[in-house]
N, C-alpha and C positions, 0 to 999 in steps of 0.2 A: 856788090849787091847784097842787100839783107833779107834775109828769109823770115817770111811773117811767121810761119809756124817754128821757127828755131826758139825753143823753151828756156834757151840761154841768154834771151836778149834782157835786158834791165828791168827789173821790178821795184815798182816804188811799195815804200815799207814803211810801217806805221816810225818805227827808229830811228825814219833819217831824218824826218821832221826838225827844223831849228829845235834848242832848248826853249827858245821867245815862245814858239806857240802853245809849249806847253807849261809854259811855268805857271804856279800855281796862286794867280793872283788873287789879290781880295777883292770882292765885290762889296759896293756900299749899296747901301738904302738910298731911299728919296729924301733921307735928311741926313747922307754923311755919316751915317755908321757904320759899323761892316755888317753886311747880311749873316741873320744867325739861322738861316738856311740853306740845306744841303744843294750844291747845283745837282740837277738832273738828265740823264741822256735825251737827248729831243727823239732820238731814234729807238732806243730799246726802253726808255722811260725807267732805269734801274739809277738811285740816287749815287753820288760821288763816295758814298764808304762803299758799293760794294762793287763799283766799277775802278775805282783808283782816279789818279788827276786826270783830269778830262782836258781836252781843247775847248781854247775860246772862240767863237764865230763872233761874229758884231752885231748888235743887240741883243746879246746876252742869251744867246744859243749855243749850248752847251753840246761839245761830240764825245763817245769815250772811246781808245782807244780800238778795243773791237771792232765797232761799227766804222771807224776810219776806216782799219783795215779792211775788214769784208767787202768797202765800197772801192778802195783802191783795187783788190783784188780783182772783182766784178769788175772795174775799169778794163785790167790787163788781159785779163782772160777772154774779152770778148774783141771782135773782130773790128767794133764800129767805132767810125771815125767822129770822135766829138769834134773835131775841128768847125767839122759844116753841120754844126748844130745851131749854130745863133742864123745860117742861112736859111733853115728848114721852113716853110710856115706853118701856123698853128702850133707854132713853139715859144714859148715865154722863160725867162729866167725867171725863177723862185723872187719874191721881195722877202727877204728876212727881217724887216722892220713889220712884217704884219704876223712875225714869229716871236715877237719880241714876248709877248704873255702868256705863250703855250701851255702853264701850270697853273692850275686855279689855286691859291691863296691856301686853300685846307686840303689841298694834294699834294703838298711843300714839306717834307720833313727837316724838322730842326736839328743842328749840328749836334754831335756829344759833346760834352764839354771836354776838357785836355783835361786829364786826370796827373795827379803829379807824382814820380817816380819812386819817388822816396815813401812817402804818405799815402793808401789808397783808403778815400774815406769808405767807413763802412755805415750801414742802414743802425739809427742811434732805435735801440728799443726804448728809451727813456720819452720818445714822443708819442707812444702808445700809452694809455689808461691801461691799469688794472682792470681785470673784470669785473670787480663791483663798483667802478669807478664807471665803466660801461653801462651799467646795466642801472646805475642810477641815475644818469643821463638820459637814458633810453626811457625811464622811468616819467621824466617828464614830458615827454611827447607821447607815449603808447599806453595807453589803457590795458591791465588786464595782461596777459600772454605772459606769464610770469617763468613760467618753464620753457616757453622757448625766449626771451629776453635772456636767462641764464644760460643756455646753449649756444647761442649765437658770441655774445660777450666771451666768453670759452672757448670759442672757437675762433673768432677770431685774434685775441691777444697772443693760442699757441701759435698761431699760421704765422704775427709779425716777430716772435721771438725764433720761430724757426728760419726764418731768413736773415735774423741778425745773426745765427749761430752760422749760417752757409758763409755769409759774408765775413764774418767773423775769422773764420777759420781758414779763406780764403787768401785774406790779407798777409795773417802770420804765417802759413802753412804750417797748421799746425797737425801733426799726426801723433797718435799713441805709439807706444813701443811698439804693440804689436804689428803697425802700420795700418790698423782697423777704424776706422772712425765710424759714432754711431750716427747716422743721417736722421734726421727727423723727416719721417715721409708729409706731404702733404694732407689735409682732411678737409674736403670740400663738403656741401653741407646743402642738402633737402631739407626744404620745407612742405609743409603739406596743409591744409587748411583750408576750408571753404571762402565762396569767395566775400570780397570784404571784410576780412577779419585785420588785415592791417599787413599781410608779407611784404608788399611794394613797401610799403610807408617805413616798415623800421628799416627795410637795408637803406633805405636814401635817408632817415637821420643818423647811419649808421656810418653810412659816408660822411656828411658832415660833420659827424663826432670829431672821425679820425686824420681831415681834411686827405682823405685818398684818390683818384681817380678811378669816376664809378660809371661804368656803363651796364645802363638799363635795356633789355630786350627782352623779344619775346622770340618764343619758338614756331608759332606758329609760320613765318613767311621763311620758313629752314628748308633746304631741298637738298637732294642730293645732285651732286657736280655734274653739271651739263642740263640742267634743265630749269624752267623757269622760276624764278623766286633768286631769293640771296642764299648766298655760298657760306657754306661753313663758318669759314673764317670771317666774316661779316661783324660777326660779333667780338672780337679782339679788335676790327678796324674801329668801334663804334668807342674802345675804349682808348685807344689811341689818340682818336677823334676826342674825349674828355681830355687828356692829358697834354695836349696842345702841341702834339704830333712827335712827343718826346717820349722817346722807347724806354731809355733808362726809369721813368716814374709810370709810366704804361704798366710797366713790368711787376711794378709795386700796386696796381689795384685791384679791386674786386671788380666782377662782372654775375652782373643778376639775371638769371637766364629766367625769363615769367612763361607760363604755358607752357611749361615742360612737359604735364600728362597727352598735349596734343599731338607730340612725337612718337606715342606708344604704337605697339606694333597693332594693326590693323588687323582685325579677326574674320576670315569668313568671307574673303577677298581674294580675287582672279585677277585683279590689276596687279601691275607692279606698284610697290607702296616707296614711292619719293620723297614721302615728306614724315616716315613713322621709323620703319628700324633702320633703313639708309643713314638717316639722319645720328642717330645713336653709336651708329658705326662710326660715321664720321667722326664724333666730337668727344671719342674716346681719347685718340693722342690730345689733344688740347686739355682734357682735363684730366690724364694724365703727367703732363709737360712736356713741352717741345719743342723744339723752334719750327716754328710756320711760315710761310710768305703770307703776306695779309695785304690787300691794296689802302693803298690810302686815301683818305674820302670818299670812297668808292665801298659801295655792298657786294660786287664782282669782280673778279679778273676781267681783264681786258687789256689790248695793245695799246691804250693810250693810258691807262693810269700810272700809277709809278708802286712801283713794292718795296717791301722792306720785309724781316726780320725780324719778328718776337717771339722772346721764349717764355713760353707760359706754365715753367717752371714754379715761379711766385706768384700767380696771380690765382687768388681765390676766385672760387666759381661758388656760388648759391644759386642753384633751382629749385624754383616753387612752383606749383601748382595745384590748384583747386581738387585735381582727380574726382570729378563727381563718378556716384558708382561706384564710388572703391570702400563705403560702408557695405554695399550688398556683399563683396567678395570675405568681406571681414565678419561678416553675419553667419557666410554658408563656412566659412571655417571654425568660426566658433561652437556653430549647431554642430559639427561631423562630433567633438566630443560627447556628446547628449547620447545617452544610454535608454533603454528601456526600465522600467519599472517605478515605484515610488519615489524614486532617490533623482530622476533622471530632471534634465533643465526642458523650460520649456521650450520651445520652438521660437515664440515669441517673446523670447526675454531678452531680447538686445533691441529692438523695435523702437523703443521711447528711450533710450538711452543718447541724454544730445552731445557727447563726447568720446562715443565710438573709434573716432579719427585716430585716439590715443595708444588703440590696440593694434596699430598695424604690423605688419610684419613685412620683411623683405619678400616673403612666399607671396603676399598679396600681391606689392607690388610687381611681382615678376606673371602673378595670373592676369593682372591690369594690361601686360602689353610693353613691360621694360625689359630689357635683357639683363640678362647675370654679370657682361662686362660691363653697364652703365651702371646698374646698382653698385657695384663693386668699385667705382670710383668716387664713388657719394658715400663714404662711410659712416658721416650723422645724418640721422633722420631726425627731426624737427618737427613737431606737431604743432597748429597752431588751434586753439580753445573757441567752439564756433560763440558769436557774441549774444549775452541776453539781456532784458529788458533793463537792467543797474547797469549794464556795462555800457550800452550806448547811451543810457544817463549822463556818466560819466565824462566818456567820449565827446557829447555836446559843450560840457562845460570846465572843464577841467585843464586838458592839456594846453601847454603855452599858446599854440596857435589853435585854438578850442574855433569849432564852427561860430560859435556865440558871439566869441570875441571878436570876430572876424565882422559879423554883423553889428555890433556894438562901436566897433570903431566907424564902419561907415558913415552910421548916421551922429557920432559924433564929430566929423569933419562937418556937418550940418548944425553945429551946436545942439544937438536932442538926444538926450538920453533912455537909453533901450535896455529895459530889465523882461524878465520873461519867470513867470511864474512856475513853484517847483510842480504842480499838477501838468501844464503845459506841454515840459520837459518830458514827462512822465508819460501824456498822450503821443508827442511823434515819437518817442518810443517805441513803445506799441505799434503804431503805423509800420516804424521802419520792420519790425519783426515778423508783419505779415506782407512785406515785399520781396522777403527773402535775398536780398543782396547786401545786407550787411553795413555795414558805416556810410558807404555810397549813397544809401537811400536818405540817410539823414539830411544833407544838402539839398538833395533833392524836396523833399518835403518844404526844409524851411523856404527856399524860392518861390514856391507855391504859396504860402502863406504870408511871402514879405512884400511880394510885389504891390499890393497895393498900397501898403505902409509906404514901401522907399519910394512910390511916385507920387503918391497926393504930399508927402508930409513937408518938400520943397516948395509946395506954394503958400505955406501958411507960415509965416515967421514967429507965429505967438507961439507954437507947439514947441514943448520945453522936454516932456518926459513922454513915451510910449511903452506899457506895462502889454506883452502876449500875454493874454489869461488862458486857461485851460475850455474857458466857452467856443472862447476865437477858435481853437484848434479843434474843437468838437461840431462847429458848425450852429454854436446854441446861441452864439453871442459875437461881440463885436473884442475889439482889444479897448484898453483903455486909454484916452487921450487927459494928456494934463497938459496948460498953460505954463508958462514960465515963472509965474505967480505961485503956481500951487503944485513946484514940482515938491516930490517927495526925497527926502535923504536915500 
């Protein structure tokens, strides 16, 4: 007679498993190639590097060891008899053909490649520009911002030569006598600038310069862990999410954190604040460097996503943000020098000064609502020049994807040619500069003024040339129409 409760009776174990079940087959595609993704545990959702070879189930349900065991365990340990379990009613076996797709396509992470023993390639600095090689690149897309164009270009050629020297030195292991090596720390990089001045626009031709993987985000939907919005690490998953779910080149981009003044600490407030210096707190190691868990496709943790692994070690962080209000701060700091007597400044002399932005100071930004360990991770600060009446001139017609050009090709797919007058140019200007939003407003404007050009001028086939005059744009007059007979050179 066997005794149920005797602790010595057989346990099954994840080790006795056949080798067959677990051997480490290839899986192909739907056209016959091998899948150049990771399988995943269907029950902990952790991918095959960090659970090791996993069991195969039939249709492509993947178990890893752990959770075998934990469920064998669970078997043993409990009392109940699955025998008369297919007798029970209101009881169904699982279909695992309806498990067959469990992973959505962009929560799939991609294998690492086999690195080869002998050779490990390192990150080639030669596929980085020079900085003025940068910065005159940068030159034909951005208007203006000359000093932060040079800061940026600067900033980033050290960040990809200091990961070739990690890499570098990694390969050969190389050390000094002393056994000292000097590390080049990281220099993440604020920007600061009212809005529409062009921040978004250079780091995204900034990325296509450098063909890097670039994720774009904002601060504001930041919370701190456990409560509603996205998770910290959100914003590494979004870059991962760029780089097509491959860590090793993840590892290699930038990430543009927009709305960063929204996180500042909250002044004068009895709530708890979730989304101002929590936040700060948080995404101190990150941009410091670290390795993180980060979900994949996913803005949150959760039991069904799948995780991974990045160290954000190498990956540049730039935050920007508009900070309005942070001239006031820079105003009352400059007045405290102001003395009595004939000699003394006046009160009102930074007032009309439209480049104040320039004078900031880490004291400001720390009265604005940042902490001293977030400032302290952002070591360049970054100005950017708010824009005036020649600059958004400029801006209009100038850069390779100039707004003009943009409307000029349209209605040359229409065979009609569209010139626009330099007074015109000169009026929304103007306009744009009492809307106070910066480059933004200029689109804006001209939709307003084109709509009725780009809808009547489809039904008239004879219309050859359309000249914007400066009347059109003042309200005084009409644009000019020409025939195809009478267009002008």
């Amino acid at each position: 007679m066997i005794d149920k409760n005797d602790d010595t009776k057989d346990k099954t174990n994840i080790d006795e498993i056949e080798p067959a079940e677990q051997t480490d087959k290839v899986i192909l595609d739907e056209d016959g190639n091998e899948d150049e993704y990771e399988k995943v545990c269907f029950l902990c959702r952790r991918p095959e590097s960090k659970t090791g070879p996993m069991i195969d189930l039939p249709n492509n349900v993947h178990i890893c060891k752990d959770c075998m065991q934990k469920s064998f365990d669970t078997m043993n340990n409990s009392n109940f008899d699955f025998s008369n379990m297919m007798n029970m009613p209101n009881i169904q076996m699982i279909d695992l053909s309806s498990l067959q797709n469990q992973v959505p396509q962009k929560q799939r992470l991609k294998k690492k490649k086999k690195k080869e023993k002998e050779v490990q390639k390192v990150f080639d600095i030669r596929q980085i520009p020079a900085p003025h090689k940068i910065k005159r690149s940068l030159d034909e897309h951005v208007i203006g911002q000359e000093k932060a164009k040079k800061i940026i270009s600067v900033a980033v050629y050290n960040h990809y030569k200091r990961i070739y020297d990690l890499e570098r030195r990694a390969a050969e292991g190389q050390q000094d006598n002393a056994g000292y090596q000097v590390e080049i720390e990281k220099s993440n990089v604020l920007m600061i600038g009212p809005t529409g001045c062009g921040k978004t626009y250079l780091v995204q031709t900034l990325a296509k310069l450098l063909d890097v993987p670039l994720a774009i985000t904002d601060a504001t939907s930041l919370t701190e862990a456990g409560y509603i919005g996205d998770d910290i690490e959100s914003v590494v998953s979004k870059l991962l999410a760029s780089a097509d779910n491959d860590v090793e080149r993840a590892e290699h981009g930038i990430i543009f954190i927009d709305e960063i003044d929204k996180i500042a600490k909250k002044k004068n407030s009895n709530q708890r604040d979730v989304s101002g210096e929590a936040v700060q707190q948080g995404m101190l190691k990150l941009l410091e460097g670290s390795e993180v868990e980060v979900p994949v496709g996913a803005n949150s943790k959760n039991a069904m996503v799948p995780l991974t692994t990045v160290n954000t070690k190498n990956i540049l962080f730039i935050c920007g943000g508009a900070f309005p209000d942070l001239t006031n701060i820079i105003k009352e700091r400059l007045n405290k020098r102001s003395s009595m007597g004939f000699e003394a400044d006046l009160r009102d002399k930074y007032d009309n000064e439209p480049n104040l932005i320039e004078k900031v100071a880490v004291e400001d930004l720390r009265n604005y609502g940042m902490i001293p360990e977030f400032l302290g991770r952002l070591p360049i600060i970054c100005t950017m020049e708010a824009l005036t009446t020649e600059m958004l001139v400029q801006i209009l017609k100038e850069p390779k994807n100039a707004i003009l050009k943009q409307y000029q090709r349209l209605l040359e797919l229409d065979e009609v040619k569209l010139d626009f007058e330099d007074g015109a140019l000169e009026s929304i200007a103007e306009m744009a500069m009492k809307r106070e939003t910066g480059a933004r407003a200029l689109r804006a404007i001209l939709e307003e003024f084109m709509l009725d050009i780009m809808y009547e001028i489809p039904k008239d086939d004879s219309i050859g040339q359309v000249i914007i005059t400066k009347e059109y744009i003042d309200h005084a007059g009409g644009p000019r129409i020409l025939l195809r007979g009478q267009q002008m050179n």
